[in-house]
PyMOL Python script that loads the backbone (N, CA, C, O; Angstrom):
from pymol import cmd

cmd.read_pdbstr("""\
ATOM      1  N   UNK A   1     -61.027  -6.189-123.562  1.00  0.00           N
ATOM      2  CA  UNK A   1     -59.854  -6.383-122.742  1.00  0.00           C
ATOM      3  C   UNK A   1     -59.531  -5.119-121.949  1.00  0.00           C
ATOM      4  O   UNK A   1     -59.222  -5.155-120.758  1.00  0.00           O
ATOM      5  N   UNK A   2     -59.616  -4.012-122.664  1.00  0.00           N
ATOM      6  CA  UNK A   2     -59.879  -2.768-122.523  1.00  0.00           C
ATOM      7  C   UNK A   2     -60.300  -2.748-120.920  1.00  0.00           C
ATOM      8  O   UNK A   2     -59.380  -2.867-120.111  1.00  0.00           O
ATOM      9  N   UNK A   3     -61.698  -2.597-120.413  1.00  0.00           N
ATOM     10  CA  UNK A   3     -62.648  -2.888-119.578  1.00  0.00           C
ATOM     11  C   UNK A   3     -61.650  -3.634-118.425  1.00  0.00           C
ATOM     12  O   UNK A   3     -61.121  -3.065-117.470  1.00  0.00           O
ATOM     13  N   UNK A   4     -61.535  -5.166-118.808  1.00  0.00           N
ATOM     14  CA  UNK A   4     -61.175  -5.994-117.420  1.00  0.00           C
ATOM     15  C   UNK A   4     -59.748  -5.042-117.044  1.00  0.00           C
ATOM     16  O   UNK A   4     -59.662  -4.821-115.836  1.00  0.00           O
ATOM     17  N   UNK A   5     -58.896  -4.591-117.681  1.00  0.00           N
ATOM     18  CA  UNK A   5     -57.602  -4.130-117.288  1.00  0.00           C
ATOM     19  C   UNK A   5     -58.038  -3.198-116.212  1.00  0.00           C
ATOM     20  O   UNK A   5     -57.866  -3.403-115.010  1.00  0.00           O
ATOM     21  N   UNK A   6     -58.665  -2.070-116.783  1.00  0.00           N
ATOM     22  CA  UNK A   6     -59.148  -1.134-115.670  1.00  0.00           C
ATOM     23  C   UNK A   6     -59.796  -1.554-114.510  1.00  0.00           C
ATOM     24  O   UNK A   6     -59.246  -1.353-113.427  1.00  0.00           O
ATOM     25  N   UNK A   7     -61.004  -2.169-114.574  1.00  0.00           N
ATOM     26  CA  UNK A   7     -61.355  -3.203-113.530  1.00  0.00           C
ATOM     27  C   UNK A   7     -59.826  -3.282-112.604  1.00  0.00           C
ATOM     28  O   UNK A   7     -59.446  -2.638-111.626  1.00  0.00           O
ATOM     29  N   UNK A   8     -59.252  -4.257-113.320  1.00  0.00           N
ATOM     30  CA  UNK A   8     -58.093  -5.271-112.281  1.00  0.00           C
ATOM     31  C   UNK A   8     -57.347  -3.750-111.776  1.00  0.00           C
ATOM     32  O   UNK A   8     -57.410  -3.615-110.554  1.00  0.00           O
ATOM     33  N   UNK A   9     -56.763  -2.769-112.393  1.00  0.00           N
ATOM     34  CA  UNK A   9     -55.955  -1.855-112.061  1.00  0.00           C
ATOM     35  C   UNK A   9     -57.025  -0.906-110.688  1.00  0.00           C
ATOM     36  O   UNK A   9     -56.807  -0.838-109.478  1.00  0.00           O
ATOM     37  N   UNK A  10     -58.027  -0.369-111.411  1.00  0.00           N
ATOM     38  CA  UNK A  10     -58.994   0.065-110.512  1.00  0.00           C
ATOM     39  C   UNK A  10     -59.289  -0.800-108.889  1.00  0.00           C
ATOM     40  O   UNK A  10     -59.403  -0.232-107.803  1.00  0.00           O
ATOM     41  N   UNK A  11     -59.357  -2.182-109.124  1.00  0.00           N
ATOM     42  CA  UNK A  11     -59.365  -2.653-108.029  1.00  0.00           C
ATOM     43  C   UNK A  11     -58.054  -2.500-106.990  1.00  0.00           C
ATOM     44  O   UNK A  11     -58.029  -2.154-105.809  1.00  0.00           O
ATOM     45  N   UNK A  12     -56.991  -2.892-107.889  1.00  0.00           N
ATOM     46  CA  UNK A  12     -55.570  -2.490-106.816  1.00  0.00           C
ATOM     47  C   UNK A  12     -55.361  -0.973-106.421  1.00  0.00           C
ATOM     48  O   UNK A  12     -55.076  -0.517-105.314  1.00  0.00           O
ATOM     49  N   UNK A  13     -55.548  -0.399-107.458  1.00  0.00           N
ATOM     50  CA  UNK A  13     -55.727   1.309-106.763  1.00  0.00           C
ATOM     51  C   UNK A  13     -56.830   1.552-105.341  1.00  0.00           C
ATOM     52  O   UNK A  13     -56.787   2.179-104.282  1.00  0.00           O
ATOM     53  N   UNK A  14     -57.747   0.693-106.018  1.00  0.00           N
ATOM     54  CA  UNK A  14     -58.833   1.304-104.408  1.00  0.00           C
ATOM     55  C   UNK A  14     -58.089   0.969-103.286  1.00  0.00           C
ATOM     56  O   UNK A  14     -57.657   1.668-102.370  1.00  0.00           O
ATOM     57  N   UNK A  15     -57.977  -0.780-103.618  1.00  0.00           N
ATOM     58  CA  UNK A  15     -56.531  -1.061-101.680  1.00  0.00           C
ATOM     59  C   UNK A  15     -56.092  -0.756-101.803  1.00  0.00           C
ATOM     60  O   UNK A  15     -56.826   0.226-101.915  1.00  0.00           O
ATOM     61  N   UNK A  16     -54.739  -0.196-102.101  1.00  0.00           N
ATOM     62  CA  UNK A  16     -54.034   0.840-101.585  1.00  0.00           C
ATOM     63  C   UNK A  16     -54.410   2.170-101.440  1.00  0.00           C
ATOM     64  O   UNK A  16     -53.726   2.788-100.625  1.00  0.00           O
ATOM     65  N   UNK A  17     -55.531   2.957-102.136  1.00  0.00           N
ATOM     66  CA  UNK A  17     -56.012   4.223-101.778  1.00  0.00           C
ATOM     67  C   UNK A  17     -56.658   3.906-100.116  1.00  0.00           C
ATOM     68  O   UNK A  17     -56.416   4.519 -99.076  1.00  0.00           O
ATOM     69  N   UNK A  18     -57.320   3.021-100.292  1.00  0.00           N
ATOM     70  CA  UNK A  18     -57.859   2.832 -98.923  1.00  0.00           C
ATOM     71  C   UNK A  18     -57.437   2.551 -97.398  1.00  0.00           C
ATOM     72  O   UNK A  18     -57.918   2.869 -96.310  1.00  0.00           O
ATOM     73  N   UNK A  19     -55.989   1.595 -97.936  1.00  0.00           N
ATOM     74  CA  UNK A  19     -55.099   1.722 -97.044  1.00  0.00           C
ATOM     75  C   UNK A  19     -54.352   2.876 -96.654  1.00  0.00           C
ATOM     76  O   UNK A  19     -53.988   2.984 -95.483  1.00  0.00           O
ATOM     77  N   UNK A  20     -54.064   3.809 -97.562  1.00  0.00           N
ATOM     78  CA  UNK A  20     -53.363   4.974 -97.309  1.00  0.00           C
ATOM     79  C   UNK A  20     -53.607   5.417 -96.492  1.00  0.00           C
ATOM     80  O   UNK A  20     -52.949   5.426 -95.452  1.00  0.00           O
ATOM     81  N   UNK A  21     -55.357   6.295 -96.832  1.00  0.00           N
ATOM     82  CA  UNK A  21     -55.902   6.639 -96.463  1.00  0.00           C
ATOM     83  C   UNK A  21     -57.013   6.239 -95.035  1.00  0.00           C
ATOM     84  O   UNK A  21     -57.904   6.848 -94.442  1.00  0.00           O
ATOM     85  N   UNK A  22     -56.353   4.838 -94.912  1.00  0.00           N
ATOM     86  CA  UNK A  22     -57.226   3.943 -93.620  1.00  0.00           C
ATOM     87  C   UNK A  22     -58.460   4.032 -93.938  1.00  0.00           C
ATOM     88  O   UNK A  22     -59.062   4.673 -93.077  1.00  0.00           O
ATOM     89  N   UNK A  23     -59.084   3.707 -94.730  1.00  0.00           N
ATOM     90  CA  UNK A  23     -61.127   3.573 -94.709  1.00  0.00           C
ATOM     91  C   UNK A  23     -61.287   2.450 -95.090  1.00  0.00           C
ATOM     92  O   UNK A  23     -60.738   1.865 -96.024  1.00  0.00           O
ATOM     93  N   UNK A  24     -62.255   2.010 -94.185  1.00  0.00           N
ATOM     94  CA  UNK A  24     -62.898   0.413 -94.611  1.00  0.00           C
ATOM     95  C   UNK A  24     -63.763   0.937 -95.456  1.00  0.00           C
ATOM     96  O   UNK A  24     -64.472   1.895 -95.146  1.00  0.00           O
ATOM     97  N   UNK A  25     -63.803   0.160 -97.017  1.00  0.00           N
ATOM     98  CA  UNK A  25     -65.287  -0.326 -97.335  1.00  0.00           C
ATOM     99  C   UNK A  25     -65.402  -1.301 -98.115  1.00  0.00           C
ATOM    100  O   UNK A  25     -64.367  -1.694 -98.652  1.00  0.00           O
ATOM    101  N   UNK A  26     -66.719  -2.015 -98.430  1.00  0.00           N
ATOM    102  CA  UNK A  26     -67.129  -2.991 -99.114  1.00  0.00           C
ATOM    103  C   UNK A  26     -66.236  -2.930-100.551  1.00  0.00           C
ATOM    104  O   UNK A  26     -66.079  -1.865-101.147  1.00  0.00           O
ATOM    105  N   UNK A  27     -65.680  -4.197-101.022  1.00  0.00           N
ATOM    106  CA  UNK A  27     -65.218  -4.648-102.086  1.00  0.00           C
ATOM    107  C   UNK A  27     -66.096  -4.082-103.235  1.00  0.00           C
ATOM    108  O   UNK A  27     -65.473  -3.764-104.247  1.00  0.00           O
ATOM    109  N   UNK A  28     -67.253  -3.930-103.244  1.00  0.00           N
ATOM    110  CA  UNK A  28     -67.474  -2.968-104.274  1.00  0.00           C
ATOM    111  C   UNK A  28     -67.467  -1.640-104.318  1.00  0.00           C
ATOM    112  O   UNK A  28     -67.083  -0.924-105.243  1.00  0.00           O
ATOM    113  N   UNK A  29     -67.770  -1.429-103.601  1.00  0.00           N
ATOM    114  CA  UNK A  29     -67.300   0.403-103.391  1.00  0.00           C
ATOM    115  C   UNK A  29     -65.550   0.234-103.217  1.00  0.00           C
ATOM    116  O   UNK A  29     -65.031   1.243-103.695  1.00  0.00           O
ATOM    117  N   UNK A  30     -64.610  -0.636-102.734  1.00  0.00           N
ATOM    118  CA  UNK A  30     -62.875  -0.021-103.117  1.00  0.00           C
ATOM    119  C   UNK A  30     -62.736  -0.219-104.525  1.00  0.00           C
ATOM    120  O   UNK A  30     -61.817   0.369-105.094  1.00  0.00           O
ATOM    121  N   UNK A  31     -63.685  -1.128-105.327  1.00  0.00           N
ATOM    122  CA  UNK A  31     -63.479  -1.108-106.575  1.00  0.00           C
ATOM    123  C   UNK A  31     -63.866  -0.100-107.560  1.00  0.00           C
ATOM    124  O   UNK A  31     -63.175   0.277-108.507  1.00  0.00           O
ATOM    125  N   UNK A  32     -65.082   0.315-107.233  1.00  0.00           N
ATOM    126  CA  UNK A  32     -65.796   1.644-108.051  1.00  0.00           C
ATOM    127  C   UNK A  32     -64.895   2.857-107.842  1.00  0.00           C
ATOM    128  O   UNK A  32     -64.757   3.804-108.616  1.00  0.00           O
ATOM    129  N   UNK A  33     -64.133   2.611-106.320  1.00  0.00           N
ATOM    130  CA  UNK A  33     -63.513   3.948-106.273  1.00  0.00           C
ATOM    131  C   UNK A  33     -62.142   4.258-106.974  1.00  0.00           C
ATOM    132  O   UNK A  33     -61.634   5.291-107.410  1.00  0.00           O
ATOM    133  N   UNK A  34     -61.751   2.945-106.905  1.00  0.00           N
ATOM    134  CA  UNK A  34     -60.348   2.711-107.485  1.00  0.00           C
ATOM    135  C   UNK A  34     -60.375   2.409-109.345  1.00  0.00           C
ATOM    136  O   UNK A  34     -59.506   2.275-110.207  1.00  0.00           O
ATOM    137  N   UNK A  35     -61.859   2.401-109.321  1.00  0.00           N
ATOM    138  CA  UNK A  35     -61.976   2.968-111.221  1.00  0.00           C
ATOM    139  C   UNK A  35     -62.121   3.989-111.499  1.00  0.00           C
ATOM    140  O   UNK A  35     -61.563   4.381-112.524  1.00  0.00           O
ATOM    141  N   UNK A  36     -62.990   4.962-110.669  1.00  0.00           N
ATOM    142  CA  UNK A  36     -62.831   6.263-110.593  1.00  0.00           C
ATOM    143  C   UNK A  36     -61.857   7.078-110.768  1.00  0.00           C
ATOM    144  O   UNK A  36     -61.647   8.040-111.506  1.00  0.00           O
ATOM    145  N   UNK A  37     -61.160   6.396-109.764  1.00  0.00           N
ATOM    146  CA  UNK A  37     -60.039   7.055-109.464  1.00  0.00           C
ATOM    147  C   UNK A  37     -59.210   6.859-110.796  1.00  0.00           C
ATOM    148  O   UNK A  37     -58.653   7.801-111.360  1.00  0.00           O
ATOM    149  N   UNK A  38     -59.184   5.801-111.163  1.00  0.00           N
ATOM    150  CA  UNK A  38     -58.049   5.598-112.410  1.00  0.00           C
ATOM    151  C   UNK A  38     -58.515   6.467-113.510  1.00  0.00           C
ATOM    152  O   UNK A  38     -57.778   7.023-114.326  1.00  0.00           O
ATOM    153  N   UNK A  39     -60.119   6.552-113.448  1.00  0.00           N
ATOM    154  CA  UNK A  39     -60.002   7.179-114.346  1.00  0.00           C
ATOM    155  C   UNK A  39     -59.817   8.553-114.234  1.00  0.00           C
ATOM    156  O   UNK A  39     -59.607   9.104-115.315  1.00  0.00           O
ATOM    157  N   UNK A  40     -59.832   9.377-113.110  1.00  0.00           N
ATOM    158  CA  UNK A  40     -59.957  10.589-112.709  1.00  0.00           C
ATOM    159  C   UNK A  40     -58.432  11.190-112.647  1.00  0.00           C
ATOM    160  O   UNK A  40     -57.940  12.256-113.019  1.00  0.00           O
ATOM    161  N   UNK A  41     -57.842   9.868-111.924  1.00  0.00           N
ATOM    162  CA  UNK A  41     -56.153  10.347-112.165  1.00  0.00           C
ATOM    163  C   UNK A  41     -55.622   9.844-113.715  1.00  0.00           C
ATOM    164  O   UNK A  41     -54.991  10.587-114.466  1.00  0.00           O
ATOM    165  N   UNK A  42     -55.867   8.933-113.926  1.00  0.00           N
ATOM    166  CA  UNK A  42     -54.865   8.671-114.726  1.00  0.00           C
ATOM    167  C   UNK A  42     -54.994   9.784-115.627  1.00  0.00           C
ATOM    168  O   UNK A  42     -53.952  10.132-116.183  1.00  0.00           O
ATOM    169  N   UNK A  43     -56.081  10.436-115.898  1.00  0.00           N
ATOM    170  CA  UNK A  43     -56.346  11.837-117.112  1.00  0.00           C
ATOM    171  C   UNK A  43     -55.507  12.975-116.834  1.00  0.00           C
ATOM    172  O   UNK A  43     -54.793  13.492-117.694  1.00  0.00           O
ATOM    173  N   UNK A  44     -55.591  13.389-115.585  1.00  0.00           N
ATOM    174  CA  UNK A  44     -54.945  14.178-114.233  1.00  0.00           C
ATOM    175  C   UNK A  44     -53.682  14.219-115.114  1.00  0.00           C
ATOM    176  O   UNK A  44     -53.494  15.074-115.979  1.00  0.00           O
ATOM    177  N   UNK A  45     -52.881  13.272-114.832  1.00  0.00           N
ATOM    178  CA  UNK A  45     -51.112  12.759-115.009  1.00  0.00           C
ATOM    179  C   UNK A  45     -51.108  12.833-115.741  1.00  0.00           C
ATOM    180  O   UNK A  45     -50.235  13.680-115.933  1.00  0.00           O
ATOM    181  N   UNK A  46     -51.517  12.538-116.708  1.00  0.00           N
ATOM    182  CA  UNK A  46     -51.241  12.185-117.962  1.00  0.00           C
ATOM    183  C   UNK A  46     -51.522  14.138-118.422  1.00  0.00           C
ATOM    184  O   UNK A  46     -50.595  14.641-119.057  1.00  0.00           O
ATOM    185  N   UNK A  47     -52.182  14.642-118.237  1.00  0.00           N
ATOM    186  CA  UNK A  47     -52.329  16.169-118.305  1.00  0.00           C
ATOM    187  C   UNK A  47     -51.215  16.898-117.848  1.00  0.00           C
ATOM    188  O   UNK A  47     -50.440  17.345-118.694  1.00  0.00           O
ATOM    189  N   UNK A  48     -50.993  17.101-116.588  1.00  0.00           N
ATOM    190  CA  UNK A  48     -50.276  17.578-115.958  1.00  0.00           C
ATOM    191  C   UNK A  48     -48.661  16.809-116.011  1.00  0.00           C
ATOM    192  O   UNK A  48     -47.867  17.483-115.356  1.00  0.00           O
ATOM    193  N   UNK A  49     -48.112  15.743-116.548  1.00  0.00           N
ATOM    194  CA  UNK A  49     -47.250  15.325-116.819  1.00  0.00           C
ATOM    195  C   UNK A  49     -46.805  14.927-118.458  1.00  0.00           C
ATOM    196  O   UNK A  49     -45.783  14.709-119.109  1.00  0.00           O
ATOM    197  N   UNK A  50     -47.431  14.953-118.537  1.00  0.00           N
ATOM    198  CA  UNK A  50     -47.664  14.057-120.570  1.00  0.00           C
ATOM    199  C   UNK A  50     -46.427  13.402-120.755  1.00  0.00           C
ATOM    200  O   UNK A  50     -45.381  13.566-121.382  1.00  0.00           O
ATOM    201  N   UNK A  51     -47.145  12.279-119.663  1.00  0.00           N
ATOM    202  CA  UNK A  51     -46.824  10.942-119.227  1.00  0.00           C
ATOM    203  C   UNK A  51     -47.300   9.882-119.982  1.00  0.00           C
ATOM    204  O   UNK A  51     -48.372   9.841-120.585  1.00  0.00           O
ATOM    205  N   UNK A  52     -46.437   9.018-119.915  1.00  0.00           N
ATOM    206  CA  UNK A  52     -47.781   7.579-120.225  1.00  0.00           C
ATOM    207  C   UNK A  52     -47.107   6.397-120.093  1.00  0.00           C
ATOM    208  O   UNK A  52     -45.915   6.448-119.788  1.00  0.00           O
ATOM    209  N   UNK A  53     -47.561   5.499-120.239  1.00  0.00           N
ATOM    210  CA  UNK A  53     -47.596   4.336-119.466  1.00  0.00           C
ATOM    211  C   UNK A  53     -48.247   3.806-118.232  1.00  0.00           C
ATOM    212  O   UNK A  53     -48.958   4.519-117.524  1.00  0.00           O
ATOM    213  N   UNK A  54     -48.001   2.560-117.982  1.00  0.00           N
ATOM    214  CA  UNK A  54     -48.691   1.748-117.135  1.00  0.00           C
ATOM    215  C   UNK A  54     -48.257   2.484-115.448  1.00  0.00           C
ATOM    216  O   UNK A  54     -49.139   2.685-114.613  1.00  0.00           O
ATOM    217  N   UNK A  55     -47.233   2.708-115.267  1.00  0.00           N
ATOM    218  CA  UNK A  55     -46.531   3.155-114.172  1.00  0.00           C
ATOM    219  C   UNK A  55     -47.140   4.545-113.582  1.00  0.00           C
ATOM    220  O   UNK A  55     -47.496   4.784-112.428  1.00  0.00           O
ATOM    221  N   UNK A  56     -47.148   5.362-114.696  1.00  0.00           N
ATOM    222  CA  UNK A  56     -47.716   6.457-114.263  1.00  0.00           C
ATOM    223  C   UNK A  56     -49.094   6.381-114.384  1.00  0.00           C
ATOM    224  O   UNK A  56     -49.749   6.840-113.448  1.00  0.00           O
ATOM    225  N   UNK A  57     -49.801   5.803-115.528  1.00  0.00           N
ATOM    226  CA  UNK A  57     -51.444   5.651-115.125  1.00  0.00           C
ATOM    227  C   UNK A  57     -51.906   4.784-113.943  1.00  0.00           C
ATOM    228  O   UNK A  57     -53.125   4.696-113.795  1.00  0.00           O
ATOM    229  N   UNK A  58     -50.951   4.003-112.911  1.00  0.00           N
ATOM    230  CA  UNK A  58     -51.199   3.098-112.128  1.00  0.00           C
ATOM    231  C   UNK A  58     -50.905   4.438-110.781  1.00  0.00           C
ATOM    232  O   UNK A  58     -51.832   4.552-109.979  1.00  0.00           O
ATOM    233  N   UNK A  59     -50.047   5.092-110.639  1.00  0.00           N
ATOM    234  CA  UNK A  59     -49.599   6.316-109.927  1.00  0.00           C
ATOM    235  C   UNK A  59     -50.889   6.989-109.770  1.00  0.00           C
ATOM    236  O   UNK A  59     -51.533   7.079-108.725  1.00  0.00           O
ATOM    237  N   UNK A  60     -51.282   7.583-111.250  1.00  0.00           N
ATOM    238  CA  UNK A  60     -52.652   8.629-111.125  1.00  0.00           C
ATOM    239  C   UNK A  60     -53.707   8.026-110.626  1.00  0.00           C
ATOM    240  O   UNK A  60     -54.538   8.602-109.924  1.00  0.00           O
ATOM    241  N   UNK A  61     -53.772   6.343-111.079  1.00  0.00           N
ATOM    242  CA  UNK A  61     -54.828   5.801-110.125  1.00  0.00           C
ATOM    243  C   UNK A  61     -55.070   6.005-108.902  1.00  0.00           C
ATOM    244  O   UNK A  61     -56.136   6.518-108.562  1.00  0.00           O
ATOM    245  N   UNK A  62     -54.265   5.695-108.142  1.00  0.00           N
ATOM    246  CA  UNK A  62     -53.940   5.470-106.784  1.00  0.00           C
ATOM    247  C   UNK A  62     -54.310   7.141-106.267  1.00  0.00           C
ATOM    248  O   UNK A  62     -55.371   7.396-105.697  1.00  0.00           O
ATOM    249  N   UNK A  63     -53.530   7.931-106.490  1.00  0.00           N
ATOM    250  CA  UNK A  63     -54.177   9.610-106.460  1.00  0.00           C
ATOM    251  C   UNK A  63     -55.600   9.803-106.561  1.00  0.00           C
ATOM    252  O   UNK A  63     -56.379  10.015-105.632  1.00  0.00           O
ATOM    253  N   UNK A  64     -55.933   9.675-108.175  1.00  0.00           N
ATOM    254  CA  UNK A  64     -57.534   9.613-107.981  1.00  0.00           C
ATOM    255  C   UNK A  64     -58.225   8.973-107.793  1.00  0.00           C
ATOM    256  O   UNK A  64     -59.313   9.187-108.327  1.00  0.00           O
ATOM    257  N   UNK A  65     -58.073   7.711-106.883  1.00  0.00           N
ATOM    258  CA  UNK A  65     -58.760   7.019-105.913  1.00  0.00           C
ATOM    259  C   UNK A  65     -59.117   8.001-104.739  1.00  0.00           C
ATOM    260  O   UNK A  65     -60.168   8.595-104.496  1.00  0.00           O
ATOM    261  N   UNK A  66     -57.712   7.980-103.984  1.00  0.00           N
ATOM    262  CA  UNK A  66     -57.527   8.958-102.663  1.00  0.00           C
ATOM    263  C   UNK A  66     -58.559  10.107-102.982  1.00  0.00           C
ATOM    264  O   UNK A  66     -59.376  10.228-102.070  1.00  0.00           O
ATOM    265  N   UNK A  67     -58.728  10.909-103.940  1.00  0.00           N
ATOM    266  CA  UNK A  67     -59.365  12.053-103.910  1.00  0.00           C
ATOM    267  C   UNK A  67     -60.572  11.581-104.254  1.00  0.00           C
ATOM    268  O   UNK A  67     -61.364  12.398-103.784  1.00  0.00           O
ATOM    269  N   UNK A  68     -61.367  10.458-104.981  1.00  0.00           N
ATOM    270  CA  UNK A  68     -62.587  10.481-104.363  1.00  0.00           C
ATOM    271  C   UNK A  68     -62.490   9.809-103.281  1.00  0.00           C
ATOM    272  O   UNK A  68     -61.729  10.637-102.781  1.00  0.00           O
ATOM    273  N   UNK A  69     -62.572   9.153-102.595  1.00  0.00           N
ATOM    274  CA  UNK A  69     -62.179   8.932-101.301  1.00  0.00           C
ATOM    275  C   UNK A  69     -62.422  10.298-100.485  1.00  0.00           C
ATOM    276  O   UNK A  69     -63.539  10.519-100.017  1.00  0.00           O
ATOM    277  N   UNK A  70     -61.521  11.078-100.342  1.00  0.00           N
ATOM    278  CA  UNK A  70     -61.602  12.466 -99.858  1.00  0.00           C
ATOM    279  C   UNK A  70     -63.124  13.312-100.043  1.00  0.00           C
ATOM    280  O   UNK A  70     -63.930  13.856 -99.288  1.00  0.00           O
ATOM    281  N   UNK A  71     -62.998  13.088-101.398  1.00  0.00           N
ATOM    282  CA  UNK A  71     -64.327  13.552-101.610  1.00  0.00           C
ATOM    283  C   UNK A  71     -65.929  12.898-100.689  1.00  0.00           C
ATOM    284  O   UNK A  71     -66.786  13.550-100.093  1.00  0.00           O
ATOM    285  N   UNK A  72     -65.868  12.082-100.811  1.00  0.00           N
ATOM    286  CA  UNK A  72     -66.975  10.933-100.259  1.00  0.00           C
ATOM    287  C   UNK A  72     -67.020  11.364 -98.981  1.00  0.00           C
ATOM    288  O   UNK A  72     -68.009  11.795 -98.389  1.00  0.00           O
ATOM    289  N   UNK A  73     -65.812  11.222 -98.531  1.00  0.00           N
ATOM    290  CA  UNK A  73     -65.533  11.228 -96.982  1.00  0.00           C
ATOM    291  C   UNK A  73     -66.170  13.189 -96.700  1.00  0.00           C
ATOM    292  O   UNK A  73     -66.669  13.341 -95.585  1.00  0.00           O
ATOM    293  N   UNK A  74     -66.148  14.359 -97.505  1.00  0.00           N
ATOM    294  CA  UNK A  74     -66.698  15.136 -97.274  1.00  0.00           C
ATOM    295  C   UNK A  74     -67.993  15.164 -97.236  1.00  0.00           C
ATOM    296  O   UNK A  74     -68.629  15.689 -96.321  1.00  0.00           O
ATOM    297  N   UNK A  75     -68.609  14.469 -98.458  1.00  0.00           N
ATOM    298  CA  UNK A  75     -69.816  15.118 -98.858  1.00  0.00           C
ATOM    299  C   UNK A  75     -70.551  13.881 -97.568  1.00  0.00           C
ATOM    300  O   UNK A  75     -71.770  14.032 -97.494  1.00  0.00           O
ATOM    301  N   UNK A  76     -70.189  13.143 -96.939  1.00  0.00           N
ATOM    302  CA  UNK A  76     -70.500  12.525 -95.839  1.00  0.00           C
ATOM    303  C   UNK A  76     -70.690  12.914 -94.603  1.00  0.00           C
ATOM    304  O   UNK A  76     -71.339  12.298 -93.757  1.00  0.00           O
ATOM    305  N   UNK A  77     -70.032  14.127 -94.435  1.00  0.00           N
ATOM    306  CA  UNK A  77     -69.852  14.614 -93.005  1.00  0.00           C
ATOM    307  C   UNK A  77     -71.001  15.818 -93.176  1.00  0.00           C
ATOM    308  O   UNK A  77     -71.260  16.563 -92.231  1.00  0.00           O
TER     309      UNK A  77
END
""", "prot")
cmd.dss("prot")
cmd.show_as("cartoon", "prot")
cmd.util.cbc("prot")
cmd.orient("prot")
């Protein structure tokens, strides 16, 4: 259950990271990024805040989406 949550959360983090940030990409790449990201932020926040819950691990998602995102978008250019 574990798994699909992140999935589903990871997927809503990538659209809106992507929207933020305006970048098109394929439904599997906003999803990989927006698991990434959850997992990259939600550790983040939860560090730097010692936070928890759904609210704020859904927050750090969305953050560490954007920053790989950012990232990608460098190591691209």
């Amino acid at each position: 259950m574990h798994i699909l949550f992140l999935l589903i959360i990871g997927a809503a983090a990538g659209f809106l990271a992507t929207r933020v940030m305006r970048v098109e990409m394929s439904t599997l790449a906003t999803v990989m990024v927006g698991v990434a990201g959850a997992l990259i932020g939600g550790l983040v926040i939860r560090l730097l805040l010692a936070a928890t819950g759904a609210v704020a691990g859904f927050v750090g998602a969305i953050l560490g989406a954007m920053i790989v995102i950012w990232v990608v978008q460098q190591l691209r250019s």
